[in-house]
C-alpha positions, 0 to 999 in steps of 0.5 A: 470459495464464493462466501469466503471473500471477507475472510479473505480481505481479512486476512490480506489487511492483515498481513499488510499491516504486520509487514510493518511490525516485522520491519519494526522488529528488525530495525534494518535500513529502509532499502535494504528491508525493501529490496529483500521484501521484494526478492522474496516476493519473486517466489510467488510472483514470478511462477503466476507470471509465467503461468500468466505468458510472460511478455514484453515488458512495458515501460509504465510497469517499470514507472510504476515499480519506480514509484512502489519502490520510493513509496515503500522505501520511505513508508519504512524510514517512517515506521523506524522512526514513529513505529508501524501505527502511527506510519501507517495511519498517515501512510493511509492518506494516498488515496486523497492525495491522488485525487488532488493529483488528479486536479494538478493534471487538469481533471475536474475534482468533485466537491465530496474529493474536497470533502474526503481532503478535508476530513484526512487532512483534518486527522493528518493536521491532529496527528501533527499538533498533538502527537509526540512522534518526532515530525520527520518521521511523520513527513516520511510516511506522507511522503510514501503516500504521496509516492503511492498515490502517484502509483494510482494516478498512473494506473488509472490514466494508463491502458495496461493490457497485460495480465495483472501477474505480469505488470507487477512482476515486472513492476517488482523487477524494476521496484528491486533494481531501483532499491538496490541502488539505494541498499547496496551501502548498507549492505552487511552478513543477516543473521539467521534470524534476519533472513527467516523473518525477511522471507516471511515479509517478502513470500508471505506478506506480500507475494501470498497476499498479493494472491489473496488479493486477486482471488477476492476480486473475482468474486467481489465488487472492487469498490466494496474490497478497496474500501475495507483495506482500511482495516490495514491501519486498524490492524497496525494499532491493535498489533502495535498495541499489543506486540510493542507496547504502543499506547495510543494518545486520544489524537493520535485515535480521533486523527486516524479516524479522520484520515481512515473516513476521510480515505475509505469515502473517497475510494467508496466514491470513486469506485461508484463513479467509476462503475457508474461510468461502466455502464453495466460493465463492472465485470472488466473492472474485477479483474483489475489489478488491485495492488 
């Protein structure tokens, strides 16, 4: 299964980016989509936790399951409002916006971070002036990158010595409790319809994944499988295209492909320095959590 890893990275991009068409489809409040997303994926999750040895939760999963939860909350007010590409494209400036949450801590910030900044920013700065996607949705969908930037910040300045099943179904645990507080006023009956696309959101596009996504970092360099989930917002434009009848303007393509290098650079980047770091030992670093 060794060769089958791009297939796999494939496959997981996909399936992140039509989570976002489903939520496009049902067009039910942000919170609520989310919690049930995140029931859902419980499925899945909970038996490789247990499999994996359940312990003691620690409170930076819980952190961590706080900050997914506003990051997805938001990321899907935007998509309600400005559609899954666009949303999704500006969704992808969260590894920039980590590395400028590295300096606010204090962390000494390398020029090609500034040159990654620039670039996204410059796309980000297109999708703004000339889209005609209303600028509250836009502001949303950085906001939920801001979110999953945080998330990055804190796994990387964290020691997580838990197995990576166990992190995130805790993580999932607290993402749901906090989304339930937000949910709950907008509670009502589903249709049939509602939950069967709900269940696929949460088992298939996030919980199988999610599987996908560990399987492939036992068999590929981290760096190299970080760099192409970029094809994630490429997916949401063909799909949005295609399925949804959207057309995109010619800023709304040069500023994506802006935010996507400016992005890609930056974890291509940071993976070689954090691997040069290593010294020679990469092979911890595969078995990292790479949701």
């Amino acid at each position: 299964m060794r060769d089958m890893w791009l297939l796999n990275i494939i496959i997981v991009t996909f399936l992140w980016a039509s989570v976002l068409l489903i939520s496009e489809v049902l067009r039910l409040p942000s919170p609520v989509f989310v919690f049930f997303r995140l029931v859902f994926s419980l499925f899945i999750v909970l038996p490789l936790a247990i499999k994996a040895g359940l312990k003691k939760p620690d409170f930076r999963s819980f952190t961590s399951g706080f900050l997914l939860a506003l990051n997805w909350i938001f990321l899907f007010m935007a998509v309600k409002r400005i559609g899954a590409s666009t949303a999704d494209l500006l969704y992808y400036t969260a590894p920039v916006i980590s590395l400028i949450l590295e300096r606010f801590l204090g962390n000494p910030i390398p020029v090609w971070s500034w040159i990654s900044a620039i670039v996204s920013f410059s796309g980000v700065a297109m999708i703004y002036s000339f889209s005609s996607s209303e600028i509250a949705g836009m502001s949303f969908a950085l906001i939920a990158g801001f979110f999953y930037g945080s998330v990055v910040v804190l796994g990387k300045h964290t020691s997580i010595r838990v197995h990576p099943f166990v992190f995130t179904f805790y993580q999932m645990i607290s993402a749901s409790l906090l989304t339930l507080f937000f949910a709950f006023p907008y509670f009502k009956p589903l249709t049939s319809k509602e939950l069967i696309l709900l269940a696929i959101a949460g088992i298939l596009n996030t919980g199988i994944a999610l599987l996908l996504w560990w399987a492939t970092l036992k068999t590929v360099n981290l760096r190299i499988a970080s760099v192409l989930t970029y094809l994630d917002p490429v997916f949401a434009m063909i799909l949005s295209t295609l399925f949804l009848n959207f057309k995109p303007s010619v800023w709304n393509i040069i500023g994506g492909t802006l935010i996507i290098s400016g992005g890609a650079f930056a974890v291509w980047k940071e993976m070689s320095a954090s691997e040069s770091g290593d010294n020679g030992k990469a092979g911890k670093r595969k078995n990292n959590n790479g949701y």
